[in-house]
N, C-alpha and C positions, 0 to 999 in steps of 0.2 A: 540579664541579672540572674545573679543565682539564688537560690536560696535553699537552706539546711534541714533535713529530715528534722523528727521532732512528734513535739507533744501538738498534732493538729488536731482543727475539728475533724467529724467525723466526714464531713463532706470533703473534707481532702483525702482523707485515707480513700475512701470510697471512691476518688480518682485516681489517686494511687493502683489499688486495686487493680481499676480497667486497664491503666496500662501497661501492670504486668501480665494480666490476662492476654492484652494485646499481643504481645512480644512474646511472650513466653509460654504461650495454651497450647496442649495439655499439661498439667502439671504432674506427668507419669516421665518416667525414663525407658518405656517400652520402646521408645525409635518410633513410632509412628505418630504422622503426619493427621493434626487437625484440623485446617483451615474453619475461620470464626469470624462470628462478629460480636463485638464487644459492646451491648451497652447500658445505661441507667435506669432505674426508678422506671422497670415495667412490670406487670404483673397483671391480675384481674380486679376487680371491684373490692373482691373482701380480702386480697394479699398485694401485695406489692415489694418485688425485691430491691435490694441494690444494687444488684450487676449481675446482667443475667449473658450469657455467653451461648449464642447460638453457632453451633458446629455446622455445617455447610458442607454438599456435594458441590463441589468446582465448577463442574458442567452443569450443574441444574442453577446456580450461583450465574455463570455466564446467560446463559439464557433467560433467569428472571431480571437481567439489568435490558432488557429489549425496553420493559415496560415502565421503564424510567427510576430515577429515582426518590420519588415521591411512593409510602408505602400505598397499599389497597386494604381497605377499612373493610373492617365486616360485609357492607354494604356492597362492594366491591368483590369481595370475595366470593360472596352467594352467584354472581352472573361469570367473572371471569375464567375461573376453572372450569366450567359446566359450558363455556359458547363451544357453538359446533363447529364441526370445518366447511357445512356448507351451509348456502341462507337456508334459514327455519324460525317461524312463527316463537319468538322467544319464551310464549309459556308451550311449546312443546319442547325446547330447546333445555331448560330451566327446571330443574327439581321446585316443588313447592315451597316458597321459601317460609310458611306458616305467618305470614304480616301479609297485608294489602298489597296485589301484584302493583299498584301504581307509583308505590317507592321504588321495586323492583326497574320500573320506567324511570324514573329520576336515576337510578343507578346506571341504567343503558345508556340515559341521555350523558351522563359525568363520566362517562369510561369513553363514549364518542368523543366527548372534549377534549379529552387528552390524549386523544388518538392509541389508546391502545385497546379496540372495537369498533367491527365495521357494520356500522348499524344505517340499514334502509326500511323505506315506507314501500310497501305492494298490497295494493288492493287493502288501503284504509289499517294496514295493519304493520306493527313493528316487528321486521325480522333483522336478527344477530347471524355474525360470521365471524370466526375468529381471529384475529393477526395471526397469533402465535400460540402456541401450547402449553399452558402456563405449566412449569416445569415443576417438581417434586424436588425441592432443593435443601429442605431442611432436614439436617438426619438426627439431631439432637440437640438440647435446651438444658442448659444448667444453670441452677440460680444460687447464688452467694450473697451470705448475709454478710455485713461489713460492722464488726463491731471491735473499735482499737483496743479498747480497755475494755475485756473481758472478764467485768466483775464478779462476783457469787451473784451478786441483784441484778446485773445484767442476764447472767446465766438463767437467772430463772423469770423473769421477762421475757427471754428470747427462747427457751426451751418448748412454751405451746405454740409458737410462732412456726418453728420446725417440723415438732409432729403433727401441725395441721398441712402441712407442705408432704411432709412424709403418705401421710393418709391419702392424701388426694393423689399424690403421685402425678403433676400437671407436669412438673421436670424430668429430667430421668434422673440428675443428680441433685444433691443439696450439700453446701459447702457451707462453712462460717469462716470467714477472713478476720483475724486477729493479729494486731503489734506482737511481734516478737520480743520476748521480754531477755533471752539469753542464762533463764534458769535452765538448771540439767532436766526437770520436767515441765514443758510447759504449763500453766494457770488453767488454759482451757482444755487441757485433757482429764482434768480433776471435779470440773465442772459434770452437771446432771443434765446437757444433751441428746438427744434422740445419739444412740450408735449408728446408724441408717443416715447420718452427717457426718458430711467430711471436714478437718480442720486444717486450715492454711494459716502458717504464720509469716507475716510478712516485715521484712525488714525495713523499715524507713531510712535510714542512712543511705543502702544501695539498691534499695528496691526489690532483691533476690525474698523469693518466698522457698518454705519448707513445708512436707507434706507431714502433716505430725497422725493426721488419721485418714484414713482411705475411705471414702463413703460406699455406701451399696446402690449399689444400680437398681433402680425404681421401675416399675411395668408401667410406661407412659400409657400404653394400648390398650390397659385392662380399666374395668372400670374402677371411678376411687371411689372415698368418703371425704364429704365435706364435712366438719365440725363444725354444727350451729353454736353450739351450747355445751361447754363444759358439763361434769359431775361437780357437785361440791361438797364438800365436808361438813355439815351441821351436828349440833349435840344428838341427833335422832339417829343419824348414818348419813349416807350417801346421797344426794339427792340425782337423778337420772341425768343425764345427757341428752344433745338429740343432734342427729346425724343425716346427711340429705346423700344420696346416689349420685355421683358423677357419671353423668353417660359418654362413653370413649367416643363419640361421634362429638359432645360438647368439649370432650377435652382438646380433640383433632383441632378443631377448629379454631379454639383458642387460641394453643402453642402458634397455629400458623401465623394467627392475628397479631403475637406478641413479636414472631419472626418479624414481620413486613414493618411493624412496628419501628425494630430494632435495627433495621435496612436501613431508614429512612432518617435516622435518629443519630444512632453512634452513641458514644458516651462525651462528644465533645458539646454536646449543645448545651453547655451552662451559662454562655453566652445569653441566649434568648432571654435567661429568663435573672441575668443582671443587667449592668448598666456597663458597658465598655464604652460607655462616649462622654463616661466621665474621666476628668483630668487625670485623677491617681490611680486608675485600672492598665493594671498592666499583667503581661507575663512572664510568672518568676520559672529558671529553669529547674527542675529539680531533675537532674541526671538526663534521662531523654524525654525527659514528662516536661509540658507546659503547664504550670498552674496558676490560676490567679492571684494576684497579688495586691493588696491598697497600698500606695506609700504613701498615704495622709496616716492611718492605724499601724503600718507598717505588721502587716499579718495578711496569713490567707483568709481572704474573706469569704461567708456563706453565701448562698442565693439570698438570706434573709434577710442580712446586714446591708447586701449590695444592691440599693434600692432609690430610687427620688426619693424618700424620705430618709436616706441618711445625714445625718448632719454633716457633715466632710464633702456631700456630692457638691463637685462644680464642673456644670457643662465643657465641656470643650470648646474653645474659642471659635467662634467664624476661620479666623483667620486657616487657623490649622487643615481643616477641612477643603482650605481652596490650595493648599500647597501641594499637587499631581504628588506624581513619582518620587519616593517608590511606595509612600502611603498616603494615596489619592483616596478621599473623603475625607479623611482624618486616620486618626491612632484607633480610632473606636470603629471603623469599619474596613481598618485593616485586618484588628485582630479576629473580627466575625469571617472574612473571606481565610485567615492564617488556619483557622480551627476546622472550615469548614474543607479545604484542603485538603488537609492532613484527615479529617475523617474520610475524604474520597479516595485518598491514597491507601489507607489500610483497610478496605474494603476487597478483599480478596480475590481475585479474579480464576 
């Protein structure tokens, strides 16, 4: 089935987005080669993007698919990079990880399980030895806001969202993705965004995006500012702000967390979090994009819409589900192996 660019939600555009990120990153005509991974709605605690695009060394990319493709969490993180090449006593092995070494153990014991850590007992005590060397694979982090209708009240909703992104500098760049409206200037270069953001406009009909502002390159490695708390305007003046220190060791850490994240993830996994094993969930095509589609509402539907409590939902039959090849379980868990696929295929080698 096809189906027609247009006025969608926001959560279509924002897959729109990822797949012309996909296809088509960098968004420069310099000639040079980015290999990426493209995916959703990651970020830290107090931000959260909409498509964040992780740039990739090839060989350090090869080498971290040794250790499967299930990301390594924090927890994970603190033991694997740090195991030695030969057996050693894990807390000499192991920087301090500032929490109780015994989760430290729960993290030995879960990284044995999945075999990628060779973990023994000698003399009453746990010693680590490494598979592999977890590799340096991530060379850059850019994160894109996705907003189609780039209002004035959007603009400035979305304006401290930026310079709190700008400040901390967690990315090295900051993008806004914007519908292409086809005025001689676009809407959102008139808008009151941080300049330090870049703006993408992207065409829905064919997908093709234009660069309308070139953003600045951010010091990921230095340290930022988080913004707690705005100033604000009172009849007295000004009332103060208040700002916390990002420490470049906290931010190392993060970026890598939101990578593995992003590894492990892709931007197709909206599956998980509707119902494809209802009757009217399908995939509509929009050019080389899979998008979801209801044909009971006949629209792309949200993650929010598409839920056991929609009215429209109806299971899928027994039957369907026993008829094998070539969509053995049913339609609803063909399309979770179709997506899941296609996000292993574009996973860059």
């Amino acid at each position: 089935m096809n189906v027609a660019g247009g006025s969608d939600p926001e959560f279509v555009f924002e897959l729109r987005t990822c797949r012309w990120a996909e296809r088509e990153w960098p968004p420069t005509d310099d000639g040079g080669v980015r290999p990426a991974i493209v995916a959703r709605q990651l970020g830290t605690e107090r931000r959260r993007w909409d498509t964040i695009v992780v740039e990739v060394d090839p060989e350090g990319l090869r080498r971290r698919r040794r250790f499967g493709p299930r990301r390594l969490d924090s927890d994970l993180l603190d033991v694997i990079p740090h195991a030695p090449a030969d057996w050693t006593w894990y807390r000499d092995a192991l920087p301090d990880p500032g929490y109780p070494w015994r989760y430290v153990r729960e993290s030995i014991h879960r990284a044995d399980d999945r075999g990628i850590l060779d973990v023994r007992k000698r003399d009453n005590r746990i010693q680590i030895r490494r598979k592999w060397a977890y590799p340096d694979w991530v060379e850059r982090i850019v994160a894109v806001e996705n907003k189609p209708d780039l209002s004035a009240s959007a603009a400035r909703d979305l304006a401290p969202q930026l310079e709190y992104d700008v400040a901390l500098s967690l990315a090295d760049e900051v993008w806004v993705a914007t519908r292409a409206t086809a005025e001689s200037v676009e809407p959102a270069l008139l808008e009151r965004l941080p300049v330090e953001a870049g703006i993408l406009t992207l065409d829905s009909r064919d997908g093709d995006a234009e660069v309308e502002w070139f953003p600045r390159n951010l010091d990921a490695d230095a340290p930022g500012t988080r913004i707690l708390e705005r100033g604000e305007e009172t009849e007295y003046g000004t009332t103060a702000g208040r700002f916390e220190y990002a420490d470049p060791d906290w931010k190392r850490a993060k970026r890598l967390e939101i990578a593995e994240r992003a590894y492990e993830t892709g931007w197709r996994d909206y599956a998980e979090t509707m119902r494809p094993d209802c009757r009217h969930f399908e995939l509509g095509r929009d050019g080389r994009a899979l998008l979801p589609w209801c044909s009971a509402t006949d629209c792309h539907q949200t993650s929010a819409a598409c839920s056991g409590s929609c009215p429209e939902f109806s299971p899928e039959p027994p039957q369907w589900r026993t008829r094998g090849w070539p969509i053995e379980g049913g339609p609803g868990k063909g399309i979770r192996r179709l997506l899941a696929d296609r996000r292993e295929r574009n996973r860059p080698e």
